[in-house]
SEMIGU-775476 format. One record per residue (C-alpha): residue in three letters; x, y, z. Coordinates in steps of 0.02 Angstrom, whole numbers, plus 50000, padded with zeros to 5 digits. Each point is the difference from the previous one (the first is absolute). Layout:
<sites>
SITE, ALA, X, Y, Z
...
</sites>
This chain:
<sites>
SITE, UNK, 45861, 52460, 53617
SITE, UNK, 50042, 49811, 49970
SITE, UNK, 49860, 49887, 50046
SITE, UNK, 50054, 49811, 49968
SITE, UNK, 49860, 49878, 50009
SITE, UNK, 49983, 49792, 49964
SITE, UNK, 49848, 49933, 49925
SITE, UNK, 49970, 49830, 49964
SITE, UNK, 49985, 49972, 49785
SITE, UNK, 49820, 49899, 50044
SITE, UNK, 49909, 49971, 50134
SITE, UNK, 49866, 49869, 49925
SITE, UNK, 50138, 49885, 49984
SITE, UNK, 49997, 49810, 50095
SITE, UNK, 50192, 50000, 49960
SITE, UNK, 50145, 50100, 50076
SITE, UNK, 50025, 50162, 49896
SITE, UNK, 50134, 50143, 49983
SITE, UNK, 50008, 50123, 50123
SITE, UNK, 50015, 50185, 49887
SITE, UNK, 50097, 50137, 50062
SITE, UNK, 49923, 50182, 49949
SITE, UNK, 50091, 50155, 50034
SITE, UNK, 49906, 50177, 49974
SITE, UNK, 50062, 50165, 49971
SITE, UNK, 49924, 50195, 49957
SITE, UNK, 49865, 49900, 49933
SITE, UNK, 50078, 49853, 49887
SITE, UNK, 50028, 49816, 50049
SITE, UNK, 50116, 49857, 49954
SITE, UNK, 49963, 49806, 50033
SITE, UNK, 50128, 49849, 49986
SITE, UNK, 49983, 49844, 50078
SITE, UNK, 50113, 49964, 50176
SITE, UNK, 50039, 49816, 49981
SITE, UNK, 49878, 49948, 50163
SITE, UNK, 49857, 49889, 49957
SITE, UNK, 49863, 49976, 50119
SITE, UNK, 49831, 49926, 50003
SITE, UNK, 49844, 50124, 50011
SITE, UNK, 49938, 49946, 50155
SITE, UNK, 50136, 50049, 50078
SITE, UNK, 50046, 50143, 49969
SITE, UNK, 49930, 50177, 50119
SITE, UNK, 49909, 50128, 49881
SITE, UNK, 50000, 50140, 50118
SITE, UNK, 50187, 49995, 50049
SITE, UNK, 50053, 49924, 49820
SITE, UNK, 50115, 49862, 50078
SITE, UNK, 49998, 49823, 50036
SITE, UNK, 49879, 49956, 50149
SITE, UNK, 50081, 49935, 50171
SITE, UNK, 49981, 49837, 50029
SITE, UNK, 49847, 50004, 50122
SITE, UNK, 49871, 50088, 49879
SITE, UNK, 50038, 49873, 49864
SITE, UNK, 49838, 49904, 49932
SITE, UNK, 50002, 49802, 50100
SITE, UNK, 50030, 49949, 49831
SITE, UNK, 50191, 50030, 50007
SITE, UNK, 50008, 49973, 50180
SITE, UNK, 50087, 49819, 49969
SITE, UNK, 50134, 50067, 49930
SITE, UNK, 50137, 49979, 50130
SITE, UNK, 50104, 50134, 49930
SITE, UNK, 49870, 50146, 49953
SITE, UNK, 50056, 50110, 50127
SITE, UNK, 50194, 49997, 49931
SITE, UNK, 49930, 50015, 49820
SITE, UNK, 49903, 50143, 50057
SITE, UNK, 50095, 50086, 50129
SITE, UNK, 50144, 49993, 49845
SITE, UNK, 49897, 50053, 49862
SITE, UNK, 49926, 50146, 50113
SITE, UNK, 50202, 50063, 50062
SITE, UNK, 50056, 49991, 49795
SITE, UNK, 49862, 50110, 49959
SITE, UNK, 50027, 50113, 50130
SITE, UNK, 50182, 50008, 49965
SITE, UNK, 49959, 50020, 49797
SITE, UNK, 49882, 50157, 50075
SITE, UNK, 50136, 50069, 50067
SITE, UNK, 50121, 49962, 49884
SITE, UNK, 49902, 50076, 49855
SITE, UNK, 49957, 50173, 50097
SITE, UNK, 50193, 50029, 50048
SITE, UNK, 50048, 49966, 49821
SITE, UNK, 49898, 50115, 49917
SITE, UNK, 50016, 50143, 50156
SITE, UNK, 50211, 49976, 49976
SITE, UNK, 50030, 49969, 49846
SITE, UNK, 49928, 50151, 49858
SITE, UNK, 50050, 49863, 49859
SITE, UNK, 49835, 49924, 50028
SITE, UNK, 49888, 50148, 49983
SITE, UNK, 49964, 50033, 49801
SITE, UNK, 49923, 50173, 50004
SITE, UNK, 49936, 49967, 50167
SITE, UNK, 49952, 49820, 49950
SITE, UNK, 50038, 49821, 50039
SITE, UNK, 50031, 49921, 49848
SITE, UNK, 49966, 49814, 49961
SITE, UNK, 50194, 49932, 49971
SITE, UNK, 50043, 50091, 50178
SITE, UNK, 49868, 49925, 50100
SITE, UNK, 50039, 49832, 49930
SITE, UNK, 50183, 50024, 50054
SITE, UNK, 49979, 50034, 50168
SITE, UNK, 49895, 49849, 50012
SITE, UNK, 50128, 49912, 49911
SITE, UNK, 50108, 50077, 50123
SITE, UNK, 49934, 49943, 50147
SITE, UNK, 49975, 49826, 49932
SITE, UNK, 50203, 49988, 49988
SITE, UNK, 50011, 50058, 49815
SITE, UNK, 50084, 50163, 50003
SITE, UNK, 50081, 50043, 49831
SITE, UNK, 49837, 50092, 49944
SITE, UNK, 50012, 50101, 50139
SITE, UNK, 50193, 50032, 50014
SITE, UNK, 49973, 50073, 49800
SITE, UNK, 49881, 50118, 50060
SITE, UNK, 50067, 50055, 50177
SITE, UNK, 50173, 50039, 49895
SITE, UNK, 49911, 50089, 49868
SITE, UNK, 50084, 49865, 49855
SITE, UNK, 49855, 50038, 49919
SITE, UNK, 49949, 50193, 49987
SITE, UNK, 49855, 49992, 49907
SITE, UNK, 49850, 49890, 50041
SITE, UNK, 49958, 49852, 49889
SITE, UNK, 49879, 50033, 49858
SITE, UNK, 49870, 49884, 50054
SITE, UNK, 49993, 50072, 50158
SITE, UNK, 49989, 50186, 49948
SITE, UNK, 49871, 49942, 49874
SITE, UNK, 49911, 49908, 50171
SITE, UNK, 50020, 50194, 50085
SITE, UNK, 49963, 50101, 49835
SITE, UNK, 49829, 49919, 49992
SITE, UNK, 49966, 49972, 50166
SITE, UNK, 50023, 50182, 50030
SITE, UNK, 49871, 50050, 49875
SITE, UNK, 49845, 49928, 50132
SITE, UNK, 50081, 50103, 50138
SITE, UNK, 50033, 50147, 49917
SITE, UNK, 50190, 49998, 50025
SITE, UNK, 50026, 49960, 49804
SITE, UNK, 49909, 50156, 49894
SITE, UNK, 50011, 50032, 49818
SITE, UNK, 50120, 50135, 49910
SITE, UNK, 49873, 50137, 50038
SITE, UNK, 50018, 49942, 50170
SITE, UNK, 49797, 49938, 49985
SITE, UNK, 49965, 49851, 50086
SITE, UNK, 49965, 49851, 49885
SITE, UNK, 49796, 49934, 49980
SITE, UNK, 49935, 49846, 50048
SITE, UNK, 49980, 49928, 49827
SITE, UNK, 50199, 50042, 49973
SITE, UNK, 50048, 49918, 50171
SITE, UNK, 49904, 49847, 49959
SITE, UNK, 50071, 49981, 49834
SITE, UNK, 50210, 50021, 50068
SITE, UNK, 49951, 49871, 50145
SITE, UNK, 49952, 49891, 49847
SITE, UNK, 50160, 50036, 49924
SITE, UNK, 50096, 49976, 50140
SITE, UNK, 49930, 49829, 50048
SITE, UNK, 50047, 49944, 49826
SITE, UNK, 50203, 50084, 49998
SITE, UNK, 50017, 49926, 50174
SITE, UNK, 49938, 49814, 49915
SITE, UNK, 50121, 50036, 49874
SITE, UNK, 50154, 50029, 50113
SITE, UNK, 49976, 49870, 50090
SITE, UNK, 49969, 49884, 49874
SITE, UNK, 50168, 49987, 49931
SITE, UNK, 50149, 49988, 50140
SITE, UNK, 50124, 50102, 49923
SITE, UNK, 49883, 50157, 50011
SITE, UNK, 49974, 49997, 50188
SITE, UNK, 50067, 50128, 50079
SITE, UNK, 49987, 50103, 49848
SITE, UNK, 50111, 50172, 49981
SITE, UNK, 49967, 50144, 49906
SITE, UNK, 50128, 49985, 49880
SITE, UNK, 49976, 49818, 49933
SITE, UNK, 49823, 50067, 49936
SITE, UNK, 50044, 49971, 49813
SITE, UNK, 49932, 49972, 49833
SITE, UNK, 50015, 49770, 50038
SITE, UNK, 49902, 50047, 50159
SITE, UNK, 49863, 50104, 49904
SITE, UNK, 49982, 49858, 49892
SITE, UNK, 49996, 49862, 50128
SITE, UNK, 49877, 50118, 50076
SITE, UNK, 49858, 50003, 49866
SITE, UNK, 50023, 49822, 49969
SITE, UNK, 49966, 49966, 50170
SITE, UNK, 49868, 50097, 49965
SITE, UNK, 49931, 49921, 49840
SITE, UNK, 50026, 49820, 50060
SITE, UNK, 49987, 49994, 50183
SITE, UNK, 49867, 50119, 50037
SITE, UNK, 49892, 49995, 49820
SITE, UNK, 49997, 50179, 49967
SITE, UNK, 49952, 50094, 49844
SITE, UNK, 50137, 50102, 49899
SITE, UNK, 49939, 50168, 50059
SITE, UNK, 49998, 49934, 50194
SITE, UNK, 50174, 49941, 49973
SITE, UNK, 50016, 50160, 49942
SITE, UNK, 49946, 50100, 50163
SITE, UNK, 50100, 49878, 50089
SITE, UNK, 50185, 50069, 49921
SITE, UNK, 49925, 50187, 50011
SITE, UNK, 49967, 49967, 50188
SITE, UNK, 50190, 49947, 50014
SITE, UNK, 50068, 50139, 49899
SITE, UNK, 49913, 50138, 50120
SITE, UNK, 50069, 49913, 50142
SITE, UNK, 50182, 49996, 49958
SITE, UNK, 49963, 50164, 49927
SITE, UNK, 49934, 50057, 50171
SITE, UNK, 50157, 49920, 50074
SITE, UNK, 50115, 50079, 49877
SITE, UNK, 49939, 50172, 50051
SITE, UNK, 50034, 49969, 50207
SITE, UNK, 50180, 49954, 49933
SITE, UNK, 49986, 49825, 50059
SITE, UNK, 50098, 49935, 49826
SITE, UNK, 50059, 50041, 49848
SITE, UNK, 49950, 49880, 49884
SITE, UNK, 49898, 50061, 49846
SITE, UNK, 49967, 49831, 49913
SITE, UNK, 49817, 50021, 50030
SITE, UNK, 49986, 50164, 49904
SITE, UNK, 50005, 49869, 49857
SITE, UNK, 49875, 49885, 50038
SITE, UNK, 49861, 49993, 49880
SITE, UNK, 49817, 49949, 50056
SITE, UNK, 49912, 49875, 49876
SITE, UNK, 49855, 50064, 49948
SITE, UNK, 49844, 49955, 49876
SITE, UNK, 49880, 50082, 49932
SITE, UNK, 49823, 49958, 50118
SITE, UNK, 49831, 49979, 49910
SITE, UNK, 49899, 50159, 50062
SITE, UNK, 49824, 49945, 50019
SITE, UNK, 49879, 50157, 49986
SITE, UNK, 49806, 49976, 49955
SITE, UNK, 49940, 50116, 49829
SITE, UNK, 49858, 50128, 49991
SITE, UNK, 49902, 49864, 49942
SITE, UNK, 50046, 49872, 50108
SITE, UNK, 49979, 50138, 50137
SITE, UNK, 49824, 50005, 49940
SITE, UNK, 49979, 49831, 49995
SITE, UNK, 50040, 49980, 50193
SITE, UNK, 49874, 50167, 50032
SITE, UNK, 49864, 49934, 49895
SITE, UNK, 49993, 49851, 50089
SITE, UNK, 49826, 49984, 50105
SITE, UNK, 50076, 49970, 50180
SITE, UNK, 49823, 50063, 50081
SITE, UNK, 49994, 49940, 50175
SITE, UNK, 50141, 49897, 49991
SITE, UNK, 50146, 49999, 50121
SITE, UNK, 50136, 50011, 49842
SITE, UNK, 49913, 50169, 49950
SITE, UNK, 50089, 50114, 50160
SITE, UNK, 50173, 49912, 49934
SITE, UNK, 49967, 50028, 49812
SITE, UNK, 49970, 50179, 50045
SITE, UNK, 50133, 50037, 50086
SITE, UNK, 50121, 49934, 49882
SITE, UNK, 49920, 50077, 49868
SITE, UNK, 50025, 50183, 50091
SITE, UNK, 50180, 49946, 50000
SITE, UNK, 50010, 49959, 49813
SITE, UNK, 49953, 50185, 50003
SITE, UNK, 50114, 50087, 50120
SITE, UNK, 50134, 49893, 49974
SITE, UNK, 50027, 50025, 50186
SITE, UNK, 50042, 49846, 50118
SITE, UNK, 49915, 49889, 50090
SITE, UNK, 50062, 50091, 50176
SITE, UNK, 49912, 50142, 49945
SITE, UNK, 49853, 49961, 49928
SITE, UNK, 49973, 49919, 50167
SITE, UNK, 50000, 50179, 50074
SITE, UNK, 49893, 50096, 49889
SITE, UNK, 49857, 50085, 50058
SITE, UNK, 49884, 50156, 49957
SITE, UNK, 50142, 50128, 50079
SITE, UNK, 50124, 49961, 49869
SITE, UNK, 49864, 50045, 49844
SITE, UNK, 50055, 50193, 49938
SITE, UNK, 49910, 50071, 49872
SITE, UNK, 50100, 50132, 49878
SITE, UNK, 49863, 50074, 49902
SITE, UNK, 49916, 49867, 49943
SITE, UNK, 50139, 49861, 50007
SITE, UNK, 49981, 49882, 50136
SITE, UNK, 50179, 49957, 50077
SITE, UNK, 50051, 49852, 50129
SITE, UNK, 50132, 50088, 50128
SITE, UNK, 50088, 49891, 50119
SITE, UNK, 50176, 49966, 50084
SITE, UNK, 50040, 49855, 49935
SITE, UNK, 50077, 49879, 50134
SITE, UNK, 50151, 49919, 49912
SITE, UNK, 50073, 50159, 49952
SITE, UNK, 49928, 50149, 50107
SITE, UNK, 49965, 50091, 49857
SITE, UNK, 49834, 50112, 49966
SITE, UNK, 49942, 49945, 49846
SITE, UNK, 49830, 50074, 49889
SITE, UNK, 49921, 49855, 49887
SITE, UNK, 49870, 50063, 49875
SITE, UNK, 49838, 49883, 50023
SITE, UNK, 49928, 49979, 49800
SITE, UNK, 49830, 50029, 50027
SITE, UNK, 49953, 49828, 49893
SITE, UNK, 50004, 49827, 50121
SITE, UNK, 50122, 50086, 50117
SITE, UNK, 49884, 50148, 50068
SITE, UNK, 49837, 49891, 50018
SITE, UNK, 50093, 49873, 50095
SITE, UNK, 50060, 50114, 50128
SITE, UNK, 49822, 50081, 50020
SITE, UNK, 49922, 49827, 50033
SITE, UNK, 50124, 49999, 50133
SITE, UNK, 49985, 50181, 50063
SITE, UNK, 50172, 50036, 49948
SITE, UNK, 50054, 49865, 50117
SITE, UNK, 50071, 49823, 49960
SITE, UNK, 49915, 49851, 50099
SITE, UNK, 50134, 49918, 50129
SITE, UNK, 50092, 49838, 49889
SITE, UNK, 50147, 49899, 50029
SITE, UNK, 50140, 49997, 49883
SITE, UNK, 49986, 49832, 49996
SITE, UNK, 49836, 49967, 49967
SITE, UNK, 49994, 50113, 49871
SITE, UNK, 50151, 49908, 49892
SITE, UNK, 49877, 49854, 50034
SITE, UNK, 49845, 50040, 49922
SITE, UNK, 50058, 50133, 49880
SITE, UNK, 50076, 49846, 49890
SITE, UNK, 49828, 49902, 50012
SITE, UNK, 49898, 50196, 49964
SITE, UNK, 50115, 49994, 49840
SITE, UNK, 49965, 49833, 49953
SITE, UNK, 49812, 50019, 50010
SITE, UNK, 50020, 50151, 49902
SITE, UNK, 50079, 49900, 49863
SITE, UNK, 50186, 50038, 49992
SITE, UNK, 50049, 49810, 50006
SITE, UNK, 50077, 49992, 49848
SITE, UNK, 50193, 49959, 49994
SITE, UNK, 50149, 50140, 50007
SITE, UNK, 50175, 49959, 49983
SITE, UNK, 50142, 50051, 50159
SITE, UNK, 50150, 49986, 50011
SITE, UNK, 50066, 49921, 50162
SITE, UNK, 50195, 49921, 50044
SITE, UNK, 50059, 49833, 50053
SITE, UNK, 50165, 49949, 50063
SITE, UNK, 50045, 50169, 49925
SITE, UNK, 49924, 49977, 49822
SITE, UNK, 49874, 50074, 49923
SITE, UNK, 49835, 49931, 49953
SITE, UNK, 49832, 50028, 49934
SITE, UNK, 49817, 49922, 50038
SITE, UNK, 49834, 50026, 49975
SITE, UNK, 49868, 50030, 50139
SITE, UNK, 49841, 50087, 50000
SITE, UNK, 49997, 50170, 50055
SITE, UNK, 49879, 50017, 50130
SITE, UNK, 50127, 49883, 50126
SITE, UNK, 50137, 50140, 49947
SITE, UNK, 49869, 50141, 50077
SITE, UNK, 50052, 50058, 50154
SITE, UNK, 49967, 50157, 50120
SITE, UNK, 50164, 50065, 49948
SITE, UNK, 49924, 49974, 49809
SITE, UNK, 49900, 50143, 50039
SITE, UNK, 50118, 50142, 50039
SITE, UNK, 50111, 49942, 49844
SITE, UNK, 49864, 50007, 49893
SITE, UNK, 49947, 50179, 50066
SITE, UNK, 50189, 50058, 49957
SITE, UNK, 49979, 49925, 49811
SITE, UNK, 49821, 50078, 49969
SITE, UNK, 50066, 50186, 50048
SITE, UNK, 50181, 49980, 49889
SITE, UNK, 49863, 49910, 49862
SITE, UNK, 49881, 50166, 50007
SITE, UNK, 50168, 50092, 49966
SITE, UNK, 50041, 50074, 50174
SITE, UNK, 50174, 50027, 50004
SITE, UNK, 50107, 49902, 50115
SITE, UNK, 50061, 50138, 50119
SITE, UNK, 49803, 50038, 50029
SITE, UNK, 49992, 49802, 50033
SITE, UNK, 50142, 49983, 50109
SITE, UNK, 49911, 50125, 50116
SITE, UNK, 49845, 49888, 50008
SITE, UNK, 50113, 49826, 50014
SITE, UNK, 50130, 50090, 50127
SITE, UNK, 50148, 49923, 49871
SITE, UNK, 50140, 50078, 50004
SITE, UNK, 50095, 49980, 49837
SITE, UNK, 49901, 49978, 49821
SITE, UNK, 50106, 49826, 49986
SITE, UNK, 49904, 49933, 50165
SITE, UNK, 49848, 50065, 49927
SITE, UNK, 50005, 49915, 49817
SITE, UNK, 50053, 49832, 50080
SITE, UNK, 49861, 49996, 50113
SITE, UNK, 49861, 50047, 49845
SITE, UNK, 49942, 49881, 49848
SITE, UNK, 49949, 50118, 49851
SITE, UNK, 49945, 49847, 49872
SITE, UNK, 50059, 49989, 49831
SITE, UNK, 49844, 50082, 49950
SITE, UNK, 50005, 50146, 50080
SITE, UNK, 50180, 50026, 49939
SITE, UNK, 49953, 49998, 49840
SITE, UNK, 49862, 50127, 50009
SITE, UNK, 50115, 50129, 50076
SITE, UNK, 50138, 49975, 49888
SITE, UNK, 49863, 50006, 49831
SITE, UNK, 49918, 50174, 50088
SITE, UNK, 50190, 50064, 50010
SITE, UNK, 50004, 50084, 49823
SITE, UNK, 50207, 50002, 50025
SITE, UNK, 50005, 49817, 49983
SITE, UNK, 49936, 50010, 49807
SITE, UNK, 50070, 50165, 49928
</sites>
């Protein structure tokens, strides 16, 4: 069913502001401002029009012609209502897999403002396939209401929603940014475009190579996406290349692991979060889930103590050995369940835990600006983060010589390449597996 609704764009405002029109269907909802302005006060919440002229505040009362100005702005809403519900009931143009898209809504308004070439294009079909920004606007709207799932027809996480609204808010700044990409079709998606695109990126927004990067991948899967539903032809983007750098992986060592566990934290608040990051330099399992631990996922085979638990990202049952050195005693103190923490507390004082431990001496990174690479030194401990953790569980088990498959199980990765980028085995530890490897010097 249709449901079109106005709402005003503020209501804490002493000025006259624009009236928003809102129309809602199965679920999904598109906005775009009417052309009425009206002031706050005078406006009814509970029947979402104008007030009549007797219930406005004494304040405008001296207005000789308030009841014309509302009495008008009241019948043009009313008529825009109507307007707007016919248009999208009649004509099946407007309906984009059952949605209202963006460009439509704005046409009728257009429409009923006296503009109607928008809407004649559309109402005569000139142009059969919707707009990319505006199936971009549906794709990822689609994923918070379920009507957009992924290729094993899965619905997409909260994590992955949040990060294609992020892309999307920074596509649509780029369309609109530059005149001659309004209204942008399918098939003048080209190799200029990409370019324009991660420049934007670079120089407008300030983002790194490898978030540049994600940006042109997001924009591949859509016209990808499109290219399957048949909704163009063009294969341009099947050449796009991503930039991409290498990242600095920051994991901690055995000893620097040792460091952070020998570090007397005895009735201190830091000691529940040095714990608990300290079980997840051993587990290698995330944050989400060490959250969720308790004594029901411990399994013992023998005499191997295991960590078993559906991890929440991926749905997956995974079984974590628990090394019976720092890991094991931790958990015990805890009776095999973690204390509550926040995420963000715990990227707070892990970085001042590792300080006081000692690791404040410099590192290099590697980092991007403008789209060039650069390198600086800062001292570790501000590089330590929850996340640090779970990386530096992944490089301990490859480092003790646990294959990657075996790993992959543990991390949930699904290809070996994912896996190596997201590990640091130092230079060190490359060179005592390669002088152990009696191959290398026969």
């Amino acid at each position: 069913m249709i449901n079109v609704k106005f709402y005003l764009k503020s209501k804490q405002s002493y000025k006259p502001v624009s009236v928003v029109a809102t129309i809602r269907h199965r679920g999904n909802k598109v906005s775009h401002a009417t052309g009425v302005t009206i002031h706050p006060k005078l406006w009814d919440y509970s029947k979402q029009l104008p007030l009549v002229a007797s219930k406005a505040p004494k304040e405008f009362k001296s207005n000789p012609f308030l009841k014309e100005e509302l009495d008008s702005k009241r019948v043009q809403l009313s008529s825009l209502q109507n307007a707007l519900m016919n248009a999208v009931n009649t004509h099946q143009a407007f309906l984009l897999r059952g949605e209202v898209p963006y460009e439509k809504l704005k046409a009728l308004i257009l429409a009923h403002r006296g503009d109607s070439k928008m809407l004649r294009d559309i109402v005569s079909n000139k142009s059969k396939t919707p707009y990319l920004l505006e199936y971009c606007t549906t794709f990822v709207e689609g994923m918070s209401t379920g009507h957009t799932l992924k290729d094993d027809s899965k619905p997409y996480g909260p994590g992955t929603i949040r990060q294609w609204k992020s892309w999307l808010m920074n596509f649509k700044l780029f369309v609109n940014s530059s005149f001659k990409y309004n209204r942008l079709e399918f098939n003048g998606v080209n190799q200029n475009l990409c370019d324009a695109f991660v420049h934007f990126c670079y120089h407008e927004r300030g983002m790194a190579i490898n978030t540049a990067g994600r940006m042109v991948k997001n924009l591949k899967a859509v016209m990808r996406r499109a290219h399957k539903q048949q909704l163009h032809s063009n294969l341009a983007f099947t050449h796009f290349r991503k930039p991409t750098m290498d990242k600095t992986i920051v994991v901690l060592s055995y000893e620097e692991v040792k460091m952070l566990y020998d570090l007397d934290l005895t009735g201190s608040p830091w000691e529940k979060y040095r714990d608990i990051f300290l079980v997840g330099c051993y587990t290698a399992l995330r944050v989400s889930d060490l959250s969720r631990i308790s004594k029901d996922n411990l399994l013992y085979d023998g005499e191997f103590p295991f960590l078993t638990i559906k991890t929440m990202k991926t749905k997956e049952d995974v079984a974590v050995p628990i090394p019976k050195t720092i890991c094991l005693p931790i958990l015990e103190k805890y009776d095999y369940g973690l204390p509550k923490f926040s995420s963000t507390k715990l990227n707070k004082y892990i970085k001042l835990i590792a300080k006081k431990a000692g690791l404040d001496y410099d590192v290099k990174i590697s980092f991007s600006e403008g789209g060039e690479e650069k390198e600086i030194a800062v001292p570790k401990y501000k590089l330590i983060a929850s996340h640090t953790a779970r990386r530096t569980g992944a490089t301990m088990l490859v480092s003790k010589g646990v294959s990657l498959s075996l790993v992959m199980t543990i991390t949930g990765h699904k290809t070996e390449a994912s896996l190596r980028r997201y590990i640091n085995v130092d230079k060190k530890e490359r060179m005592r597996e390669m002088k152990n490897n009696p191959k290398l010097w026969s």
